[in-house]
C-alpha positions in Angstrom: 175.8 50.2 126.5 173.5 51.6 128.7 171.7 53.9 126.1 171.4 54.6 122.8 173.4 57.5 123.4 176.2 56.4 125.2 176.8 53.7 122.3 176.9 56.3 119.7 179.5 58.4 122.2 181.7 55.3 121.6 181.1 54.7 118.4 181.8 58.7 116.9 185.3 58.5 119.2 186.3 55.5 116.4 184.7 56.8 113.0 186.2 59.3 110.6 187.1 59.8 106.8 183.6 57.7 105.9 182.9 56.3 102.3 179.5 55.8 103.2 178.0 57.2 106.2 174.1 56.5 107.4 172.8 54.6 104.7 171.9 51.4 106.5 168.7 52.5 108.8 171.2 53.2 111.4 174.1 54.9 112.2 176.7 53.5 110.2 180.0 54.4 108.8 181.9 52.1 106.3 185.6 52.7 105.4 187.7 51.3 103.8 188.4 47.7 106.3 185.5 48.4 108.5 182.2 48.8 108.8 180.9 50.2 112.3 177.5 50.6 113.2 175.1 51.8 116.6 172.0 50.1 116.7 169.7 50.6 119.7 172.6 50.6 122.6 174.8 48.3 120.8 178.2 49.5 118.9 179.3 46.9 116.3 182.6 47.3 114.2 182.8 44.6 111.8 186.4 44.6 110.6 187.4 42.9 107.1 190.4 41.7 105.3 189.8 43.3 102.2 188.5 46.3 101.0 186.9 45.1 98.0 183.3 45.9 96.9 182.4 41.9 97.3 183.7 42.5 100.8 181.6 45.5 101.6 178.5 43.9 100.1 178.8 40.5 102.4 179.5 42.8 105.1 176.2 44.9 104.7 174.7 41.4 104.4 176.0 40.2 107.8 174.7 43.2 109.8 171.4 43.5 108.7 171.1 40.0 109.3 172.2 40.3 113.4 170.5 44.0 113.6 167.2 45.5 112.9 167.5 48.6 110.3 164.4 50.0 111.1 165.7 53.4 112.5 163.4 52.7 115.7 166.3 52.5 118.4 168.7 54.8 116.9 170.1 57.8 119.2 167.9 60.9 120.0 169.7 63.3 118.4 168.5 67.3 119.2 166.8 69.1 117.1 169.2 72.2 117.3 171.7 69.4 115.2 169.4 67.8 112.5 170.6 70.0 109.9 174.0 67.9 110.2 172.6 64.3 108.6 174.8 62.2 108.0 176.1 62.3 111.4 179.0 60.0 111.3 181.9 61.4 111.0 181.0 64.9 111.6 179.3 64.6 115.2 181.1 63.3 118.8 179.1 62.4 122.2 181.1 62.6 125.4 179.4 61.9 129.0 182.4 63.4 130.6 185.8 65.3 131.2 188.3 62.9 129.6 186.4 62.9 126.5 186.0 66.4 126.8 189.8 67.1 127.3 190.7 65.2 124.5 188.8 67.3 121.9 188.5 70.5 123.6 190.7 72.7 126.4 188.6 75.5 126.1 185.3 73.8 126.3 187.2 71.3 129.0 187.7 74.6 131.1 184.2 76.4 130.6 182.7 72.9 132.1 185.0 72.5 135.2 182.6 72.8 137.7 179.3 72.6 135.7 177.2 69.7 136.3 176.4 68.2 133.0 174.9 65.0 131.4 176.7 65.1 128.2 178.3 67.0 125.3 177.4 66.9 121.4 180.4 68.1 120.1 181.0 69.5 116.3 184.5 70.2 115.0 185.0 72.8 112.0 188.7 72.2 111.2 189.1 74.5 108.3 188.4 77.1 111.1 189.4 75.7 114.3 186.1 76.0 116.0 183.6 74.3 117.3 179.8 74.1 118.4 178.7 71.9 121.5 175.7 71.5 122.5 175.7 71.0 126.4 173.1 68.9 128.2 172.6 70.3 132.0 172.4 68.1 134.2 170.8 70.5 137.5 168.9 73.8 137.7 171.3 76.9 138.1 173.9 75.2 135.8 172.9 77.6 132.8 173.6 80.5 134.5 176.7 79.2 135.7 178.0 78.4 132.4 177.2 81.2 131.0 179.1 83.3 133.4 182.0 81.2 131.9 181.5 81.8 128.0 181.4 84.8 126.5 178.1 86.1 125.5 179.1 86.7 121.8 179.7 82.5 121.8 176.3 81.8 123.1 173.9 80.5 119.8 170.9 79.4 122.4 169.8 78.4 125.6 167.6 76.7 127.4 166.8 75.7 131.5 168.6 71.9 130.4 171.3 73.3 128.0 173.2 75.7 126.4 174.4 75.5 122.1 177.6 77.5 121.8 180.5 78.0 119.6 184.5 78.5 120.5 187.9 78.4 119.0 190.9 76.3 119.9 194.2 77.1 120.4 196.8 76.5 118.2 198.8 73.9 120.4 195.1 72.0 120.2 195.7 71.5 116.2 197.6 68.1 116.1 195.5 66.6 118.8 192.1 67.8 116.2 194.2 65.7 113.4 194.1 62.0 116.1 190.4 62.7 116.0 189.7 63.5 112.4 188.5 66.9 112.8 
């Protein structure tokens, strides 16, 4: 992938329901048949027959022996979202609208229009909310947006972005259930 970023956007579209989620030096999430993993800009999924614990054991053992662990090349994540480590499982990435659309209509409309580098998306299902964190892509584009969202939705702002929270529509429930929110 092109960046460490765009790997993890590919990577937190496939993860959810994690046994064991960060634990490798990387991003990592390990279920049940599958490990998956974003190193640097690289997105491994290492799928396995069996779900034993021999089997997860050999396939720790096989990635950190074709990926550094280090943590050095792992995804810039922003500061207003540290407080969600681990973040497999619980974070998404999208660079544009068809990700977007899939997890959000409302955030999907407030963005038609807005120039944007990408989204950092958090689902609270028990609530049917969200927070996203929007990365601006031009100068302006925070006022524009924030024409478009109600000021009570607003957490923070910046000249690059703007954090905000929002609810989904009922009808949006079953697609939140594909994704694992």
């Amino acid at each position: 992938m092109p960046t460490p970023e765009d790997a993890f956007g590919i990577y937190s579209l496939h993860v959810f329901k994690c046994q064991r989620a960060d634990t490798l030096g990387c991003i990592d999430c390990l279920s049940p048949y599958q490990l998956q993993a974003v190193v640097g800009n690289k997105y491994v999924s290492v799928v396995f027959p069996s779900g034993s614990a021999a089997a997860k054991s050999k396939v720790d053992e096989l990635i950190r022996h074709y990926l550094p662990m280090d943590g050095k090349d792992n995804p810039v994540f922003p500061a207003q979202l540290e407080d969600l480590f681990p973040y497999s499982g619980k974070l998404k990435f999208f660079r544009g609208p068809i990700g977007i659309s899939g997890v959000s209509t409302s955030l999907m409309h407030y963005l038609d229009g807005i120039a944007y580098t990408g989204v950092w998306f958090v689902a609270d299902k028990s609530s049917k909310s969200y927070r996203a964190l929007v990365c601006l892509k031009e100068q302006g584009a925070a006022d524009k947006l924030k024409v478009k969202v109600p000021a009570s939705d607003l957490i923070q702002s910046g000249n690059d972005f703007i954090y905000l929270t929002g609810r989904e529509a009922e009808k949006q429930e079953d697609d939140q259930e594909e994704f694992g929110f």
